[in-house]
VOTORLO-813786 format. One record per residue (C-alpha): x negated, y, z negated; chain; residue number from 1. Coordinates in Angstrom, 2 decimals. Last residue first. Layout:
PT | c1 | c2 | c3 | chaine | num
PT | X | Y | Z | A | NUM $
...
END
This chain:
PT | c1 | c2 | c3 | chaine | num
PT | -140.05 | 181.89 | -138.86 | A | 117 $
PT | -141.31 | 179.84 | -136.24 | A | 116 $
PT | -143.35 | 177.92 | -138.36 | A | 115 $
PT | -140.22 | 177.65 | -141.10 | A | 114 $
PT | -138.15 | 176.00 | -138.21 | A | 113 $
PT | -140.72 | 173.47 | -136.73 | A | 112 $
PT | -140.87 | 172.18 | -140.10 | A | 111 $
PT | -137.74 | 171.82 | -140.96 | A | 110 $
PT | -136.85 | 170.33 | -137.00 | A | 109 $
PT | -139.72 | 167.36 | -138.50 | A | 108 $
PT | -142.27 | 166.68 | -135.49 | A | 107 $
PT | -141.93 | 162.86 | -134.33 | A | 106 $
PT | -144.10 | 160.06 | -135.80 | A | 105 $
PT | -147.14 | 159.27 | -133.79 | A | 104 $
PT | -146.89 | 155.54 | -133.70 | A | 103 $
PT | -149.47 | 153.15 | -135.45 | A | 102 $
PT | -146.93 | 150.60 | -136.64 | A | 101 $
PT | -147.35 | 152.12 | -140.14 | A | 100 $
PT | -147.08 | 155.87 | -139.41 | A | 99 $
PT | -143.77 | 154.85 | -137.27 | A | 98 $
PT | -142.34 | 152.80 | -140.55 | A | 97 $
PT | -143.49 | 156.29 | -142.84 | A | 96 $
PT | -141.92 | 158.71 | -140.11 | A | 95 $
PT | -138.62 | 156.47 | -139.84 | A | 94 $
PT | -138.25 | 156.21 | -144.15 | A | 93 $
PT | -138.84 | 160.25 | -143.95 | A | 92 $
PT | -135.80 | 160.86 | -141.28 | A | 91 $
PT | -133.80 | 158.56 | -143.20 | A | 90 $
PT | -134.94 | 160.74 | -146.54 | A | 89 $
PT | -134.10 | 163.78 | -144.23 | A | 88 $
PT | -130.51 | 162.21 | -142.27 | A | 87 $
PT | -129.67 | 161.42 | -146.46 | A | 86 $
PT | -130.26 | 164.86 | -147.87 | A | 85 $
PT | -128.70 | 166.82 | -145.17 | A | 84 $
PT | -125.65 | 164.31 | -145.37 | A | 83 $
PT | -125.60 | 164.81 | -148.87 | A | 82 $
PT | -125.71 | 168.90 | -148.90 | A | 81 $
PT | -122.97 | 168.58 | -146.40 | A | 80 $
PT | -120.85 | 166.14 | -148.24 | A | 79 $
PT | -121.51 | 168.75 | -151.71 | A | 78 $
PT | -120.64 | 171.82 | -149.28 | A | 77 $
PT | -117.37 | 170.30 | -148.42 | A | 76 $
PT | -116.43 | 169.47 | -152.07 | A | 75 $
PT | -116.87 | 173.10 | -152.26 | A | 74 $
PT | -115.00 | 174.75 | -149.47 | A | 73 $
PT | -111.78 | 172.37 | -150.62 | A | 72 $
PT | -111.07 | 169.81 | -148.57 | A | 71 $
PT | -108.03 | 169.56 | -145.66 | A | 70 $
PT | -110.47 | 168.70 | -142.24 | A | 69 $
PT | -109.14 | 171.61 | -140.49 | A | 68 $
PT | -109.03 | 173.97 | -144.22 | A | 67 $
PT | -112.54 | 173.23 | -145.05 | A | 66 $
PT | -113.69 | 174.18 | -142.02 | A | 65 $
PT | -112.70 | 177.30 | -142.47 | A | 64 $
PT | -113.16 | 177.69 | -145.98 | A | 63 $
PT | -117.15 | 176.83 | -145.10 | A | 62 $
PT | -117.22 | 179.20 | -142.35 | A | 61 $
PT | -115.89 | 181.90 | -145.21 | A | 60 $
PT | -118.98 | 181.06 | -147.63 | A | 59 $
PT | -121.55 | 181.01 | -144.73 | A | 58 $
PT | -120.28 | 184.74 | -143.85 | A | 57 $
PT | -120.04 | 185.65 | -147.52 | A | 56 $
PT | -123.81 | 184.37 | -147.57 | A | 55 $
PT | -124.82 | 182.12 | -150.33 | A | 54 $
PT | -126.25 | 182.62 | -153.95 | A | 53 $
PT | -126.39 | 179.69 | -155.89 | A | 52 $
PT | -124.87 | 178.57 | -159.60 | A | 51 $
PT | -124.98 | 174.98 | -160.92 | A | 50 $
PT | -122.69 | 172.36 | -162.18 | A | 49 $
PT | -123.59 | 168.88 | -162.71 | A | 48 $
PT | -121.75 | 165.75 | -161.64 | A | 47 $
PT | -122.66 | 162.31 | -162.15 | A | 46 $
PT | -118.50 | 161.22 | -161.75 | A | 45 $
PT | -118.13 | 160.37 | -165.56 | A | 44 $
PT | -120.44 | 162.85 | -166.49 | A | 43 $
PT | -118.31 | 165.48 | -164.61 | A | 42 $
PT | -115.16 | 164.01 | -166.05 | A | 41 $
PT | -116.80 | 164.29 | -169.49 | A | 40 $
PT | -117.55 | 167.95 | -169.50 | A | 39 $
PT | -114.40 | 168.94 | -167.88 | A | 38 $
PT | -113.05 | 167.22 | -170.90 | A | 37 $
PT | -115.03 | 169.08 | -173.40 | A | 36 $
PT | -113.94 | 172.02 | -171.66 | A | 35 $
PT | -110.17 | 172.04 | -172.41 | A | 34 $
PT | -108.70 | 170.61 | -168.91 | A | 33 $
PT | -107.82 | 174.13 | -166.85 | A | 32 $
PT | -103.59 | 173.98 | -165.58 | A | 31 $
PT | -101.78 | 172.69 | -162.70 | A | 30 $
PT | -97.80 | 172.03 | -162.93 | A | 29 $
PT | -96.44 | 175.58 | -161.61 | A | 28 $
PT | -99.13 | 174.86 | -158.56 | A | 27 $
PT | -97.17 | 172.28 | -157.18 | A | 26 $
PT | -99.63 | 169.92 | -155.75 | A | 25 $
PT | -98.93 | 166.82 | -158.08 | A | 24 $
PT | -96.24 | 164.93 | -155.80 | A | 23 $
PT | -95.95 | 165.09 | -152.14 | A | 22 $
PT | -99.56 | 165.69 | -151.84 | A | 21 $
PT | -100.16 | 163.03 | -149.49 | A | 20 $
PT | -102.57 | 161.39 | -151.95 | A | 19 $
PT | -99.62 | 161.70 | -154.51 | A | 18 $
PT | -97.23 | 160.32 | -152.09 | A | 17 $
PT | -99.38 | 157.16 | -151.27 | A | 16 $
PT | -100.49 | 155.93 | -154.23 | A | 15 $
PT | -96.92 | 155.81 | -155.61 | A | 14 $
PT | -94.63 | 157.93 | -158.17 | A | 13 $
PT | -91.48 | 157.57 | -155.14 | A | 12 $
PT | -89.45 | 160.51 | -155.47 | A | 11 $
PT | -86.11 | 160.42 | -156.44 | A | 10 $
PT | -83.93 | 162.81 | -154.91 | A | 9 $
PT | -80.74 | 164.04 | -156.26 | A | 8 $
PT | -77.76 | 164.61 | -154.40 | A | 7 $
PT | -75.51 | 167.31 | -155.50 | A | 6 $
PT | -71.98 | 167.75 | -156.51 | A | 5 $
PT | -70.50 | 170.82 | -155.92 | A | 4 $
PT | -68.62 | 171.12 | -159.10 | A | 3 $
PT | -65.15 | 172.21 | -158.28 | A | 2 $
PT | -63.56 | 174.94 | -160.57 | A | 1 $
END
């Protein structure tokens, strides 16, 4: 009998190949950290977890667009959230600086939304 000899490959434990997913994505290595962990790497990154009820539709846009920028649904919805949450306290800061120069501050789109509604 011959052996067929083959050629290993080494890959590279860097940075770079486990951000590109080259190593670490196989699914056949994941598995759930024991809870008290999960508990600590949420404190560790000032997470908290909570429960909300959204619209499939919403849901399914989010998965969307989570797949053309390559994020999860979720993570996605946390940078949204904190977008919304910084343009409204930036939004806030403007009215209060306007308010103080003597400047009729602009009408908030919140507001104007929830009138019309």
């Amino acid at each position: 009998m011959i052996a067929k000899k083959m050629k290993k490959v080494k890959i590279q434990n860097t940075a770079d190949s486990w951000e590109s997913g080259e190593v670490g994505r196989d699914i056949k290595y994941a598995k759930a950290v024991d809870k008290k962990i999960g508990i600590q790497i949420d404190d560790a990154l000032g997470l908290q977890m909570i429960s909300i009820r959204l619209e499939k539709d919403l849901i399914e846009s989010y998965k969307l667009l989570g797949t053309k920028y390559d994020m999860g649904y979720q993570p996605l919805m946390r940078e949204a959230l904190k977008r919304f949450v910084e343009g409204e306290f930036k939004l806030i800061a403007s009215a209060a600086l306007e308010r103080q120069k003597g400047v009729k501050p602009r009408v908030n789109p919140i507001r104007k939304m929830r009138k019309a509604a």
